[in-house]
N, C-alpha and C positions, 0 to 999 in steps of 0.2 A: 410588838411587831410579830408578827405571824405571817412564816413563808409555806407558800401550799406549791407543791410538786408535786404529788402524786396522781392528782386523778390526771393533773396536765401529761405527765407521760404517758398515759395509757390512750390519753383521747387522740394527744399528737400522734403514735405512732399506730391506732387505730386510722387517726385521719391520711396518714404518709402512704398505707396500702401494702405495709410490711407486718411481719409478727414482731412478737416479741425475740423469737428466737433468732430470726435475719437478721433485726439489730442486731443482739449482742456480737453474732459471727461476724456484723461489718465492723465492730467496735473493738473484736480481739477479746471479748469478756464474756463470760460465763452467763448463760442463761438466768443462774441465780441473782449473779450480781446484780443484771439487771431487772429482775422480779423486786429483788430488795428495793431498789430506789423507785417501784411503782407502786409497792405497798406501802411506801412507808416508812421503811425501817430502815434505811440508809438514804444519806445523799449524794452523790458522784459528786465529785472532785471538779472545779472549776473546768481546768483541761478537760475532762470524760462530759462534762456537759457543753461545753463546746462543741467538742467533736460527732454527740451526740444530735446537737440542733442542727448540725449542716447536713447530716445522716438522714434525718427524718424533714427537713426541709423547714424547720420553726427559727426563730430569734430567742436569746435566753429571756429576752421580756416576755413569750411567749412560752416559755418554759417554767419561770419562776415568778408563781404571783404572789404580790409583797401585803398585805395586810397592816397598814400603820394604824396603832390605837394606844 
């Protein structure tokens, strides 16, 4: 199984018509943090990706694509 999140955060919140930066200020989180979970290198926490899909207007199926193989 192979979960892909990052390009989907950047395209979702390219698509929502905010930066990167407005999210993190609407989510209370560091600009890093959230670069981290668009590059890659981390993944938000169930809760932070919630809060996140209602922020940027997506569903976490629209957030989290699942790769079964």
């Amino acid at each position: 199984m192979e979960v892909t999140i990052k390009s989907n955060i950047k395209w979702l919140i390219a698509k929502s018509g905010l930066t990167q930066r407005q999210v993190a200020e609407k989510m209370k989180i560091s600009p890093q943090q959230l670069n981290n979970w668009a590059s890659g290198k981390e993944f938000p926490r169930i809760d932070k990706a919630i809060i996140l899909c209602k922020i940027i207007g997506c569903s976490l199926n629209d957030l989290y694509e699942i790769t079964w193989y």
